[in-house]
N, CA and C atoms as an extended XYZ file, in Angstrom:
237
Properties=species:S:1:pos:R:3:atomname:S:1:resname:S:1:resid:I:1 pbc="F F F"
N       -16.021        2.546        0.918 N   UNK     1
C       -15.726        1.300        0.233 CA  UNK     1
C       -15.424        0.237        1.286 C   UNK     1
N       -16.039       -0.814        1.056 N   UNK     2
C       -15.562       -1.779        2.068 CA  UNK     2
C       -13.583       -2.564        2.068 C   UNK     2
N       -14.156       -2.935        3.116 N   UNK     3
C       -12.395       -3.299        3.053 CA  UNK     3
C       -12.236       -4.284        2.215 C   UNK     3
N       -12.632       -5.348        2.221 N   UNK     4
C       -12.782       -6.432        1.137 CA  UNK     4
C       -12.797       -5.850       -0.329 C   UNK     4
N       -13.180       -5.302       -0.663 N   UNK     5
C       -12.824       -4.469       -2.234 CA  UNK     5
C       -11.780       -3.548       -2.056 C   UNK     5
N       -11.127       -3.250       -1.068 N   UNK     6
C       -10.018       -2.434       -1.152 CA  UNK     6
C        -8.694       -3.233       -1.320 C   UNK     6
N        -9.123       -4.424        0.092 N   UNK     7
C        -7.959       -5.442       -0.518 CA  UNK     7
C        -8.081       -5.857       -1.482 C   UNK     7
N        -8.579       -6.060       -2.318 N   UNK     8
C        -9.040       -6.715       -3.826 CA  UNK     8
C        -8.086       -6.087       -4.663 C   UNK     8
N        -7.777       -4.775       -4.206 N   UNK     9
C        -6.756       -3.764       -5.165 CA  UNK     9
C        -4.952       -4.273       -5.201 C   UNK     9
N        -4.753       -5.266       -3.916 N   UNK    10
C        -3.556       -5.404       -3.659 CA  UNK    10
C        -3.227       -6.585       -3.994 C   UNK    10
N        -2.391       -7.169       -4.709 N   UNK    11
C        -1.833       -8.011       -5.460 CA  UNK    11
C        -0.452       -8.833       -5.215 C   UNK    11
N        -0.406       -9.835       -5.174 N   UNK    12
C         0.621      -10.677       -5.140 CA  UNK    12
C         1.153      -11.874       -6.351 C   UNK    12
N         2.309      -10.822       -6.656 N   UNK    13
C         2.637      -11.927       -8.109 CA  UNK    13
C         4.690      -11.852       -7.725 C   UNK    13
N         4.954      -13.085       -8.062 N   UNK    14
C         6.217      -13.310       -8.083 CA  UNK    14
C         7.199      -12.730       -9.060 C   UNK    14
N         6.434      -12.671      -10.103 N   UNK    15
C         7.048      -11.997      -11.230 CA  UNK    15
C         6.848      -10.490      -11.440 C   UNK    15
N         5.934       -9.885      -10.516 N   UNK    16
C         6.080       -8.491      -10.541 CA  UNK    16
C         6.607       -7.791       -9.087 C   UNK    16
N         7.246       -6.970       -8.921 N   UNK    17
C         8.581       -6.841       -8.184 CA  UNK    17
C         8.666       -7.656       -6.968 C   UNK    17
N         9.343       -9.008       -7.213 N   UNK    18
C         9.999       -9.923       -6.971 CA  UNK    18
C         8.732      -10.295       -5.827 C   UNK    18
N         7.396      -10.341       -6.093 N   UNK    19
C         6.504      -11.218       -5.024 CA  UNK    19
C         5.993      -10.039       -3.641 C   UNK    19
N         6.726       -8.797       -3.877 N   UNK    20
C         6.023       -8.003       -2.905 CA  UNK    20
C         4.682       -7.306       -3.394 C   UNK    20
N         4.064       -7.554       -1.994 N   UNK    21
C         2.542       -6.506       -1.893 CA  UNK    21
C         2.428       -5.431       -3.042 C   UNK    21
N         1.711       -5.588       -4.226 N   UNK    22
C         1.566       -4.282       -5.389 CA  UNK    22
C        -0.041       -4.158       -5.697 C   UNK    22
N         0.117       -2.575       -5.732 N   UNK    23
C        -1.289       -2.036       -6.291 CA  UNK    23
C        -1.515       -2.917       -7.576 C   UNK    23
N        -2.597       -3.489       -7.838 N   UNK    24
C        -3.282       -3.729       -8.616 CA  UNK    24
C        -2.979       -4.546      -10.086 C   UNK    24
N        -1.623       -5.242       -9.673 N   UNK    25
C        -0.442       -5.862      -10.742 CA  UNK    25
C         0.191       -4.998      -11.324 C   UNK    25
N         0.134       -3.897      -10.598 N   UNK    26
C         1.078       -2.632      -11.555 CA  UNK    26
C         2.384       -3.041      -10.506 C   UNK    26
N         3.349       -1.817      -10.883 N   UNK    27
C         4.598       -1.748       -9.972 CA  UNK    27
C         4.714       -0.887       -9.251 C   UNK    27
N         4.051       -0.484       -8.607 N   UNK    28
C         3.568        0.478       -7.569 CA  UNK    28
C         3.711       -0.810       -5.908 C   UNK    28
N         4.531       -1.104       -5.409 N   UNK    29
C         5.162       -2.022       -4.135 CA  UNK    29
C         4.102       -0.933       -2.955 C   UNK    29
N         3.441       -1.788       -2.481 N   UNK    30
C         2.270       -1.005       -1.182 CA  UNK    30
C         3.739       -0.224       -0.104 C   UNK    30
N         4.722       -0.608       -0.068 N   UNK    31
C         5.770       -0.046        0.760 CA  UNK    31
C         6.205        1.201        0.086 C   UNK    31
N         6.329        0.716       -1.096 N   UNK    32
C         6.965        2.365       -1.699 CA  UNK    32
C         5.903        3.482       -1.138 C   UNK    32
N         4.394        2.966       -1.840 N   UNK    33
C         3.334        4.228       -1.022 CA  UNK    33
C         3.458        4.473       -0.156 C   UNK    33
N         3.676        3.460        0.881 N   UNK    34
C         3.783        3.819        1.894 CA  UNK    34
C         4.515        4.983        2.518 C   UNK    34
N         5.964        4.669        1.978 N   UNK    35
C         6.835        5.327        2.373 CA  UNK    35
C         6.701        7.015        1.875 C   UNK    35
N         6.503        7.127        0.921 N   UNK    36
C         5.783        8.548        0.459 CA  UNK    36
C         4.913        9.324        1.504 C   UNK    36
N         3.808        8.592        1.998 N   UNK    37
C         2.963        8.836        2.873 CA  UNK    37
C         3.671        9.344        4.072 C   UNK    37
N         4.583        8.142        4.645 N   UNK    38
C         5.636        8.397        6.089 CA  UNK    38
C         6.350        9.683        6.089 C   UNK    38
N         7.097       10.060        4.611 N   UNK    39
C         7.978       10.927        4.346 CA  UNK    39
C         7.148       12.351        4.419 C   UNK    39
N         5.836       12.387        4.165 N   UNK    40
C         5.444       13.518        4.332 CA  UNK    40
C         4.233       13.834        3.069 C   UNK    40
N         4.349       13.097        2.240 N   UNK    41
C         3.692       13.807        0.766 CA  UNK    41
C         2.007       13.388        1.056 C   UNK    41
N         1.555       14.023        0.562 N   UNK    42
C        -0.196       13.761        0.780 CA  UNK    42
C        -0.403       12.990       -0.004 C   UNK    42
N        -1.359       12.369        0.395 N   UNK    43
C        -2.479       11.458       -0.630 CA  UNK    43
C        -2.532       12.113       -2.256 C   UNK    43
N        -3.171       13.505       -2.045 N   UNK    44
C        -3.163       14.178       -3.281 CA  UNK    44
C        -1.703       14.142       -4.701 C   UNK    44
N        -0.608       14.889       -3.503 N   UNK    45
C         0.717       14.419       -4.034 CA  UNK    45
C         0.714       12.777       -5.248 C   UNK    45
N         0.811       12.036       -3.966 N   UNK    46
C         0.984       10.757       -4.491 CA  UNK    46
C         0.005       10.305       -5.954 C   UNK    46
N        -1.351       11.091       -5.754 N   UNK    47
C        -2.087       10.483       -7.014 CA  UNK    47
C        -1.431       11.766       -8.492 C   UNK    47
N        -0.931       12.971       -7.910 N   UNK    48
C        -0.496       13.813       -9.126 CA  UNK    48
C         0.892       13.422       -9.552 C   UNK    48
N         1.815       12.550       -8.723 N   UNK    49
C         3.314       12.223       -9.339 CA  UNK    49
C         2.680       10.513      -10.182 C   UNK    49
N         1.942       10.238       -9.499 N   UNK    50
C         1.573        8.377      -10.033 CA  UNK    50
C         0.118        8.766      -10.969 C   UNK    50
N         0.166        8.854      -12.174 N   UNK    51
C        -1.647        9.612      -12.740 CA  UNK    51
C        -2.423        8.563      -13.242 C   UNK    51
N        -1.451        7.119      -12.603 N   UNK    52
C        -2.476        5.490      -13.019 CA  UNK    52
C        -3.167        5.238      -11.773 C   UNK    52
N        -2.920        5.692      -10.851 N   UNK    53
C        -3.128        5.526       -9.208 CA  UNK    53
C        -4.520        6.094       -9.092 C   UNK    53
N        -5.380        5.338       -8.532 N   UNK    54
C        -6.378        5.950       -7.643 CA  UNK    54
C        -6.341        6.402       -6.356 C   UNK    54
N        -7.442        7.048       -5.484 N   UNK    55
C        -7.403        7.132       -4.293 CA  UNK    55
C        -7.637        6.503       -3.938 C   UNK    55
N        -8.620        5.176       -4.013 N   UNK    56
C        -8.753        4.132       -3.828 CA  UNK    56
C        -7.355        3.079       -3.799 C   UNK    56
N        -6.686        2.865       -4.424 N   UNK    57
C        -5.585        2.162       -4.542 CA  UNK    57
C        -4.683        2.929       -3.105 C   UNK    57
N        -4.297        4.253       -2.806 N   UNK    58
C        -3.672        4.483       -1.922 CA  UNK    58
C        -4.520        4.163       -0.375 C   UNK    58
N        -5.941        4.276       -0.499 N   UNK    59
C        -6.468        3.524        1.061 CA  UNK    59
C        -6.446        2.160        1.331 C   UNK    59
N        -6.060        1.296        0.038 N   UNK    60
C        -5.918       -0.233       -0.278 CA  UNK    60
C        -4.488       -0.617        0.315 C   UNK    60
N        -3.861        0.386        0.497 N   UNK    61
C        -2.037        0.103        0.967 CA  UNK    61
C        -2.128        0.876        2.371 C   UNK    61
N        -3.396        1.139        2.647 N   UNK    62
C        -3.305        1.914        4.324 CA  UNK    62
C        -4.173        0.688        5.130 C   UNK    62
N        -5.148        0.236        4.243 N   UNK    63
C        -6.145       -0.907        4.937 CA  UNK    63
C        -4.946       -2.466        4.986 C   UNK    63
N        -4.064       -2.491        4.047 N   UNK    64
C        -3.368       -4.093        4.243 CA  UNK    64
C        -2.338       -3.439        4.998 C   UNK    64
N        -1.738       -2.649        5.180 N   UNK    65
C        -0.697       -2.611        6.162 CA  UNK    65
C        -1.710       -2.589        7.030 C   UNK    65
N        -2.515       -1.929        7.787 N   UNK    66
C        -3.431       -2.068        9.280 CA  UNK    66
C        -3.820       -3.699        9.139 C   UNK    66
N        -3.957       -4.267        8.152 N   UNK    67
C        -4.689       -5.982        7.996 CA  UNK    67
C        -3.526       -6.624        8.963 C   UNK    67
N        -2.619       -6.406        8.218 N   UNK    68
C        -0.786       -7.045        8.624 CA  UNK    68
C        -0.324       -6.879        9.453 C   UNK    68
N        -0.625       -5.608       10.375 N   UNK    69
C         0.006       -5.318       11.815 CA  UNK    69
C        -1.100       -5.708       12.777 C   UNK    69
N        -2.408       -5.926       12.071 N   UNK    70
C        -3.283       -6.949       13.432 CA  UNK    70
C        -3.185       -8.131       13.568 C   UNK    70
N        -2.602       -8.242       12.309 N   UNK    71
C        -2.150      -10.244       11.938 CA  UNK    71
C        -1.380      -10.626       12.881 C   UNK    71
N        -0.093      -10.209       13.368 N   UNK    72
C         0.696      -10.038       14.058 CA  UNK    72
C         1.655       -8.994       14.684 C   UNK    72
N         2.189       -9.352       15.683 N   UNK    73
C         2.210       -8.108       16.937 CA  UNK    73
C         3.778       -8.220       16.318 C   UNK    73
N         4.278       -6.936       16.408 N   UNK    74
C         5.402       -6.728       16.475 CA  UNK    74
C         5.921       -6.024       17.819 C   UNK    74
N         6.863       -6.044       18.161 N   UNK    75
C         7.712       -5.270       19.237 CA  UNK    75
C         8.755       -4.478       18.679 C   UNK    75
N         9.125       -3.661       19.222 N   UNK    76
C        10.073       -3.023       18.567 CA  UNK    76
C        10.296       -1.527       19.570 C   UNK    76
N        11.600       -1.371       20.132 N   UNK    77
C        11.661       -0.669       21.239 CA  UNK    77
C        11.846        0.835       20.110 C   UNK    77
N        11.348        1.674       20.650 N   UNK    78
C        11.533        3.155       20.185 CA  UNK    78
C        12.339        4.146       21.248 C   UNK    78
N        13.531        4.629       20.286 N   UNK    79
C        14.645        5.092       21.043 CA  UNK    79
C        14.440        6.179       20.505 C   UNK    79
């Protein structure tokens, strides 16, 4: 799938949880996935606890976080 239709999946509305990055106007926050992902749970996991979720929707919150960290550089010392 191209990236341009993946971002297409990620959504920005003020009125749905409070203006952060969400799958598809649902309430699914691209950070919460995220964080699932970080914590350990698979892709698979994530689409059998969420059963509105695509797999598509979870590579849509792996492609805008990579969009966002080329946008700009962060630093950040690792201790």
């Amino acid at each position: 799938m191209l990236n341009n239709t993946l971002l297409a999946r990620i959504t920005v509305d003020p009125e749905i949880c409070h203006g952060k990055p969400c799958i598809r106007g649902l309430r699914y926050p691209v950070e919460s996935i995220l964080e699932y992902l970080a914590g350990g749970d698979s892709v698979e996991h994530v689409l059998a606890e969420f059963s509105d979720l695509e797999r598509d929707d979870i590579l849509a919150c792996l492609e805008y976080s990579r969009k966002m960290l080329a946008a700009k550089s962060v630093h950040v010392a690792l201790t």
